[in-house]
C-alpha positions in Angstrom: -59.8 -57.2 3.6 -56.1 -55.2 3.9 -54.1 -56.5 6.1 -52.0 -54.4 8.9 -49.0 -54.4 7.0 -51.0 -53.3 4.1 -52.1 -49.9 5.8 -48.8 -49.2 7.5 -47.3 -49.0 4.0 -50.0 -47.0 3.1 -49.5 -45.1 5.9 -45.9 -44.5 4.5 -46.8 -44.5 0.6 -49.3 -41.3 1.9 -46.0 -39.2 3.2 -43.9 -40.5 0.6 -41.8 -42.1 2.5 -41.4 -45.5 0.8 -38.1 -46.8 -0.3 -38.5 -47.2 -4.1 -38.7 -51.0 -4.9 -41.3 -50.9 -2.1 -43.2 -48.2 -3.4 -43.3 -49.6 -7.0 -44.3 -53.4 -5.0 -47.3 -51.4 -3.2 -48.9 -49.4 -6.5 -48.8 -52.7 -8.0 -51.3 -53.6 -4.8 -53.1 -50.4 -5.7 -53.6 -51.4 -9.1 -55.1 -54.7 -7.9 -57.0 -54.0 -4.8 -60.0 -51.5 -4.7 -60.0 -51.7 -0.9 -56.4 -50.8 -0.4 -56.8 -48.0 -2.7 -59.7 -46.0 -1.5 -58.1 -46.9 1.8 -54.4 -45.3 0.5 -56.6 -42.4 -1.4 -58.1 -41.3 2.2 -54.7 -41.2 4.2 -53.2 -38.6 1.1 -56.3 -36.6 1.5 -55.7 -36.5 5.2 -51.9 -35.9 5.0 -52.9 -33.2 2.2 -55.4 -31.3 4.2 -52.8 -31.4 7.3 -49.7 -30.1 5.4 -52.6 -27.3 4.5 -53.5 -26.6 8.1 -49.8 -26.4 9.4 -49.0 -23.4 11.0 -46.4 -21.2 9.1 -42.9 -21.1 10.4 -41.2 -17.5 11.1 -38.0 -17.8 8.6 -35.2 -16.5 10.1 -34.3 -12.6 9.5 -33.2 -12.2 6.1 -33.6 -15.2 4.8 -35.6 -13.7 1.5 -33.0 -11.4 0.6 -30.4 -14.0 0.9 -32.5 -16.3 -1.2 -33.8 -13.5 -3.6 -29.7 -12.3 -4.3 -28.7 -16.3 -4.8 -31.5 -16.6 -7.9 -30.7 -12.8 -9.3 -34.3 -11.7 -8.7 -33.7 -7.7 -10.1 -35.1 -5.8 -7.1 -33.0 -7.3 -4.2 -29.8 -5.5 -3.1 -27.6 -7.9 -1.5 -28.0 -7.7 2.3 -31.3 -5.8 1.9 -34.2 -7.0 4.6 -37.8 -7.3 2.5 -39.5 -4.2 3.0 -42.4 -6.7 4.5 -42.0 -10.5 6.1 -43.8 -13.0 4.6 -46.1 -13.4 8.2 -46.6 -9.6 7.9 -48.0 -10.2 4.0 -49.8 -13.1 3.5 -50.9 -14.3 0.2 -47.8 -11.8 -1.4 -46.2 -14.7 -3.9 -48.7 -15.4 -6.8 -50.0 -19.1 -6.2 -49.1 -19.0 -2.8 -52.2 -18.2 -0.2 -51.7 -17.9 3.7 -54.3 -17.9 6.6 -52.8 -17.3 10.2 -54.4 -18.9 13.1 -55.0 -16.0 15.1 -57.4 -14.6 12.3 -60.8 -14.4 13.4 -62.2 -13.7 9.7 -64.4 -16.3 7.7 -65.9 -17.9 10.1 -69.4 -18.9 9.7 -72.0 -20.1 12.6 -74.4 -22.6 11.0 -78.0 -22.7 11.8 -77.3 -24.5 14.5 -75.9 -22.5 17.4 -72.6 -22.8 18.3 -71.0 -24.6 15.1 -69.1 -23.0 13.3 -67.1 -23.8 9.5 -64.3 -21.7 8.0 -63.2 -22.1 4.6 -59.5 -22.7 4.1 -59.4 -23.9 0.0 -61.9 -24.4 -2.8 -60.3 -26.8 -5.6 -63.1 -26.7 -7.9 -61.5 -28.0 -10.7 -60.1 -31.5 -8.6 -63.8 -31.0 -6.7 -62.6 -31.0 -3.2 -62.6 -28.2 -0.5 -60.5 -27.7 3.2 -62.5 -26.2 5.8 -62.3 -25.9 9.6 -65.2 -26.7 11.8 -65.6 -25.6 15.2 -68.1 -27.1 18.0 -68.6 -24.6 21.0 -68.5 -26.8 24.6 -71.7 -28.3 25.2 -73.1 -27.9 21.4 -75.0 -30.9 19.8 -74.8 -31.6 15.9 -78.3 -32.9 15.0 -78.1 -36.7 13.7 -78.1 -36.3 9.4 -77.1 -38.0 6.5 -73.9 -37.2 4.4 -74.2 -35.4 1.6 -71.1 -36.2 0.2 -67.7 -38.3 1.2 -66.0 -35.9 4.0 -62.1 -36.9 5.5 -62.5 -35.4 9.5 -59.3 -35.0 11.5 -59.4 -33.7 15.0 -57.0 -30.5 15.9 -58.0 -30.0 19.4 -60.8 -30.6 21.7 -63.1 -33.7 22.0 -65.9 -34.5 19.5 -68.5 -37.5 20.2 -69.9 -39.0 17.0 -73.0 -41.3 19.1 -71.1 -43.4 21.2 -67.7 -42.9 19.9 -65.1 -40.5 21.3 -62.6 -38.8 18.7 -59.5 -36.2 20.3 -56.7 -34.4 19.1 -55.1 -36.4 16.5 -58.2 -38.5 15.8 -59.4 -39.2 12.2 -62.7 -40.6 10.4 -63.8 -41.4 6.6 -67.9 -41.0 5.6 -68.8 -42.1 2.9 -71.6 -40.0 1.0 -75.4 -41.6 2.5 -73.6 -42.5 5.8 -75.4 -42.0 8.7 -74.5 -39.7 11.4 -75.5 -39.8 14.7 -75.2 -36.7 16.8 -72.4 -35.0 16.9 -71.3 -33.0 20.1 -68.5 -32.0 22.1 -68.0 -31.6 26.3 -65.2 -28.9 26.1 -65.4 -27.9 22.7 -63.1 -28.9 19.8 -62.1 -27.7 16.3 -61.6 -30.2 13.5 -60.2 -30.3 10.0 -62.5 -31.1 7.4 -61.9 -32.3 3.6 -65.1 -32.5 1.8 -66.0 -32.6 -2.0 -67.1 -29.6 -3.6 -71.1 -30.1 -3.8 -71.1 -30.6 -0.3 -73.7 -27.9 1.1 -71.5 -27.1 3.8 -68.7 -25.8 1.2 -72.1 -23.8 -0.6 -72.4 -22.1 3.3 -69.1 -21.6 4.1 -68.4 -19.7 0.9 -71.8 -17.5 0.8 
């Protein structure tokens, strides 16, 4: 069993935020201790999906040009606004992909009425996707098993797993066969979800 002071470093490990002898201390733990590890592995899946959901920050007025001039990228005059802001043009810088909050598109009611999934990012090659899930107030989950491992963290709302309360800020691990009792919410609530790729809610939300 890990011990509290265990999972606060992984807590800090999972940001990077360990000092260096104590981060070379802990992956010798990680090395030893299966527990600790899966443990450390669903906390950087968490912070991952999170840094993913963040909202994007406005960058301040001509910020891009400034930038653009500094590295001698050949299509920006000096002092020149972009033609376009990056919130105005998402998904413009190759590798780069953005979703805004306020855009109703990709969302997906399941079969049941009232739940809903958006996908955010399909890594097929590392076999994970990011999706949103949304419970309508009042809507009830049917009780299942897991098809697959799935990393849940809480944006807004309330959502009751049985008897079990999660709210904003609230996080939970399944592993795959788990049992789930039924899911529902009072007011409604939206949740973050990291799930591995053959999960048949990933096959939905990208049909």
């Amino acid at each position: 069993m890990i011990t509290e002071h265990q999972q606060d470093q992984a807590s800090l490990y999972a940001l990077g935020l360990l000092p260096e002898d104590e981060r070379l201390a802990f992956e010798a733990e990680l090395r030893d201790i299966v527990e600790l590890r899966e443990f450390t592995r669903g906390l950087q899946r968490a912070a991952d999906a999170l840094a993913l959901a963040a909202p994007p920050a406005e960058l301040p007025r001509g910020l891009k040009a400034k930038v653009m001039e500094r590295i001698g990228a050949p299509n920006s005059a000096p002092g020149r606004r972009p033609a376009q802001s990056p919130r105005a043009s998402p998904g413009m810088l190759a590798g780069l992909r953005f979703l805004m909050g306020s855009d109703p598109a990709g969302w997906k009611e399941l079969p049941i009425k009232g739940a809903w999934v958006k996908l955010l990012s399909f890594e097929r090659d590392r076999g994970y996707a990011v999706l949103l899930g949304k419970l309508d107030p009042g809507t009830r989950y049917p009780a299942h098993v897991n098809a697959s491992a799935e990393d849940i963290y809480v944006l807004t709302g309330d959502l009751h797993i049985g008897d079990i309360e999660l709210g904003a800020g609230d996080f939970h691990h399944a592993e795959r066969g788990t049992h789930h009792a039924e899911n529902h919410s009072v007011g409604g609530c939206t949740v973050l979800a990291v799930l591995t790729a053959d999960n048949p809610l990933v096959a939905f939300a990208m049909a």
